[in-house]
C-alpha positions in Angstrom: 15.5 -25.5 -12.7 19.2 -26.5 -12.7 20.3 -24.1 -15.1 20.3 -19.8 -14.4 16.9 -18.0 -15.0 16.0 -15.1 -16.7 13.6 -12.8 -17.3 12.8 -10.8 -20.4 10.0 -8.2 -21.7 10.0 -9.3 -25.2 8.0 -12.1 -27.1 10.2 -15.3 -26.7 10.4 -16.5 -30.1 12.9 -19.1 -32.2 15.8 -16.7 -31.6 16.3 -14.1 -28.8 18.5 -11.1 -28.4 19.7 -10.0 -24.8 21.5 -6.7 -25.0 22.4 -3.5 -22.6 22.7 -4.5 -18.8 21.5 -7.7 -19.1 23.9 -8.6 -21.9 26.8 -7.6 -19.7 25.6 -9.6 -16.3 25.1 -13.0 -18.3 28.5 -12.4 -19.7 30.6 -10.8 -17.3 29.3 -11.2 -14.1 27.6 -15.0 -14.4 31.1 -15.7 -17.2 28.2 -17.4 -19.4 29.9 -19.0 -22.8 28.7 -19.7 -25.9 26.9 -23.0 -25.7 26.0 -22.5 -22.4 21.9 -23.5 -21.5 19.5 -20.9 -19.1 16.3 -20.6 -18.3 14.0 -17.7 -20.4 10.5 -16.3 -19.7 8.6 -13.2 -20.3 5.8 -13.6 -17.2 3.1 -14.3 -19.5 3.6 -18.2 -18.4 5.6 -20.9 -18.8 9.3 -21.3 -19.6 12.0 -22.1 -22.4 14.9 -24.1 -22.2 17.4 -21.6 -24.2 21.3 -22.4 -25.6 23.6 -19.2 -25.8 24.8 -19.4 -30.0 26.3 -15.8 -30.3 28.0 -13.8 -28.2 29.7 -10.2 -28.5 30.4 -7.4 -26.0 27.1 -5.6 -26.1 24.8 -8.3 -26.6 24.1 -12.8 -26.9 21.6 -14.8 -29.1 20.1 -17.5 -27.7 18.3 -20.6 -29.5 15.2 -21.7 -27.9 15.0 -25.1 -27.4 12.4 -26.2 -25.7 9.3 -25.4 -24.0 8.0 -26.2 -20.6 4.3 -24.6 -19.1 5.0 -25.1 -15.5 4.0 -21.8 -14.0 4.8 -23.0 -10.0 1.6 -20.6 -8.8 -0.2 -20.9 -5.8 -3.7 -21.7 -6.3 -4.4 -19.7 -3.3 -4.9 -16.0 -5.0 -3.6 -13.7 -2.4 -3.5 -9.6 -2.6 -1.4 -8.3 -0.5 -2.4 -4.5 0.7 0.9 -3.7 1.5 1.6 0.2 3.6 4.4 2.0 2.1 7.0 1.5 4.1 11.1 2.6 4.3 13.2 1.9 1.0 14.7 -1.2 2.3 11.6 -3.4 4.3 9.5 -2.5 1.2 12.4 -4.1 -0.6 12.3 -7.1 1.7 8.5 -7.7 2.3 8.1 -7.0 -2.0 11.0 -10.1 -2.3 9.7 -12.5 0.1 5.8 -11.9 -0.7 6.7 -12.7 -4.4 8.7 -15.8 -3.2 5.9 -16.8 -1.4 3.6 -16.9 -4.2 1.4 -13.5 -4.0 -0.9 -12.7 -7.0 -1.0 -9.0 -6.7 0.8 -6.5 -4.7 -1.6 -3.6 -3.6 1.0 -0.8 -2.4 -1.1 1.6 -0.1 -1.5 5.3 1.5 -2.4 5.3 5.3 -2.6 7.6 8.0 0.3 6.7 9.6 2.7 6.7 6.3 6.1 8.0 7.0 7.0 8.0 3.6 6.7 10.9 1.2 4.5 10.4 -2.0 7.1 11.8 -4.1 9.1 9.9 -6.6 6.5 6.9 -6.4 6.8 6.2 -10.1 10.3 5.6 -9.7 9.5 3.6 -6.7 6.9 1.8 -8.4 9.7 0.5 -11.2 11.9 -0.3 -8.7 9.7 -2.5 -6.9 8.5 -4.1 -9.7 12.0 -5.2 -10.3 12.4 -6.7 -7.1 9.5 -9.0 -7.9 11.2 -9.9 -11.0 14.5 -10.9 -9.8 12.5 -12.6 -6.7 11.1 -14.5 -10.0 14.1 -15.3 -11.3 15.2 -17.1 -8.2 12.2 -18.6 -6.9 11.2 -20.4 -10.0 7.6 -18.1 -10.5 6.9 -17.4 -14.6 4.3 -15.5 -13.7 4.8 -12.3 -12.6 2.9 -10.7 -9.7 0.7 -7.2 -10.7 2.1 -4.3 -8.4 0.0 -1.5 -8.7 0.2 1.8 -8.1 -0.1 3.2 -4.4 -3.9 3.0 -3.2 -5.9 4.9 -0.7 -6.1 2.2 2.3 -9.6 2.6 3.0 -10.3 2.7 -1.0 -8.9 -0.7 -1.0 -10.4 -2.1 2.0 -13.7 -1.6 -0.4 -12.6 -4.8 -2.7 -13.9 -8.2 -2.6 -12.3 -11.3 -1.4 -13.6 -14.5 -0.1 -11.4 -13.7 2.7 -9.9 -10.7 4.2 -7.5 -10.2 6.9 -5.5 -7.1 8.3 -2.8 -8.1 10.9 -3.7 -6.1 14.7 -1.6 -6.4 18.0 -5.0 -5.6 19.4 -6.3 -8.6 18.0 -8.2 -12.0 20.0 -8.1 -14.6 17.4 -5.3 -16.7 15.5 -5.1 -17.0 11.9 -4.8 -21.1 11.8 -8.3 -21.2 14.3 -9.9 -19.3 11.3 -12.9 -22.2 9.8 -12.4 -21.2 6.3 -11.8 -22.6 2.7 -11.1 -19.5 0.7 -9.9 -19.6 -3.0 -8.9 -15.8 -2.9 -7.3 -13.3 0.3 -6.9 -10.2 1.1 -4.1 -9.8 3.5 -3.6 -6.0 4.8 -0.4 -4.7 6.4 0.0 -1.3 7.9 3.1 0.9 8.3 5.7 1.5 10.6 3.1 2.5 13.1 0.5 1.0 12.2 -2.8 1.4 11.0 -4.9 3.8 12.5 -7.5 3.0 14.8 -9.9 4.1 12.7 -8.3 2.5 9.4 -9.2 -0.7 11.7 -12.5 0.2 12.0 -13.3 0.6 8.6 -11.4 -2.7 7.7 -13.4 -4.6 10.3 -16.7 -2.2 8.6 -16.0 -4.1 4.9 -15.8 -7.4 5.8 -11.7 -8.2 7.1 -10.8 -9.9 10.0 -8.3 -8.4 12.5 -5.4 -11.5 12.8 -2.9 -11.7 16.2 0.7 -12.3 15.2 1.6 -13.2 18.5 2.7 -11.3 21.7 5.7 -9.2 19.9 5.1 -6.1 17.6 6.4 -7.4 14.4 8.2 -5.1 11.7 5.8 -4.3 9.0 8.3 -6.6 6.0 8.3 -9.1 8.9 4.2 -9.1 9.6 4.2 -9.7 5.5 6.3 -12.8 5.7 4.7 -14.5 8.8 1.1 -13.4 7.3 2.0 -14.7 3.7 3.5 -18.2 5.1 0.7 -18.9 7.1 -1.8 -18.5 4.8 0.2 -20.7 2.8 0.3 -22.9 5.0 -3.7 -23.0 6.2 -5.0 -23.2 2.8 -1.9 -22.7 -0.1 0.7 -24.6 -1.0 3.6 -25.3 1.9 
């Protein structure tokens, strides 16, 4: 992982061709040369090892060189059922759930939403980008699925051997939780909250309501303490 990492849509073949904005950052803002070495992958899995052999204004060639399959997943699945929240903690808890190694992103609709439906196709791409250049750092070569914006209460509905929505209201501590579960569901509400009766009908399919301590927590914070601890119970850290 020593050299710069990037990802690309396109099938990674003998010979790739970086153009447009991506073109001009490895060039002019990263001052990559010809005969430099990076990091490729297309979040299907795995990586390639990748030498720069042309290089013009508009666009670079890159020789594949080798091929490595580490992927660097979790083998804790987690879905994150993530409120839509303000531009910039969505931002945040999208980044730092990716770093941590979620599987899916579940972006969802609640009661208590503050933000306006509108433009969430736009907002959809741009999240998705977040989780790619969260990929890029982190070392993930598989991307995590964001989907598109979910009734709450339609997703509380899912299956998981384990699912937990994070309450102030709550009596019990993630890390006294007896459980071995392969695959979570980790549900985190908006700016205020999930409703009380959002709660209820969490609790009615199956999740189990998780303290975070005696302070109220920021929704993008509530995703990184929830993320790292489940990690940390029965994932990777």
């Amino acid at each position: 992982m020593g050299f710069p990492r990037f990802y690309t849509d396109q099938a990674i073949e003998e010979k790739v061709i970086i153009a447009g904005s991506r073109a001009h950052y490895m060039r002019n803002v990263l001052r990559l040369a010809l005969g430099d070495h990076l990091c490729l992958f297309n979040g299907k899995g795995g990586e390639y090892k990748a030498q720069i052999t042309t290089l013009s204004k508009h666009e670079l060639t890159l020789d594949i060189l080798e091929y490595s399959d580490q992927n660097r997943q979790s083998g804790l699945k987690i879905e994150l059922g993530l409120a839509v929240i303000k531009r910039d903690a969505m931002d945040t808890a999208i980044q730092k759930a990716t770093e941590l190694g979620v599987h899916k992103i579940q972006p969802l609709f609640c009661i208590n939403n503050t933000v306006s439906p509108k433009g969430i196709d736009k907002r959809l791409r741009h999240w998705q980008e977040i989780s790619i250049s969260a990929c890029e750092q982190c070392g993930l070569n598989i991307l995590p699925e964001i989907s598109s914006p979910l009734d709450a209460q339609t997703w509380f509905e899912g299956d998981a051997d384990l699912k937990l929505i994070a309450s102030p209201e709550a009596k019990q501590n993630l890390h006294k939780l007896a459980e071995n579960p392969g695959n979570i569901f980790i549900a985190i509400g908006p700016e205020g909250g999930f409703a009380a009766e959002e709660v209820c009908d969490a609790i009615d399919k199956g999740f189990k309501e998780i303290n975070l301590g005696t302070r109220i927590l920021r929704a993008d914070t509530a995703v990184i303490t929830m993320m790292s601890l489940s990690q940390y119970c029965w994932g990777d850290l």
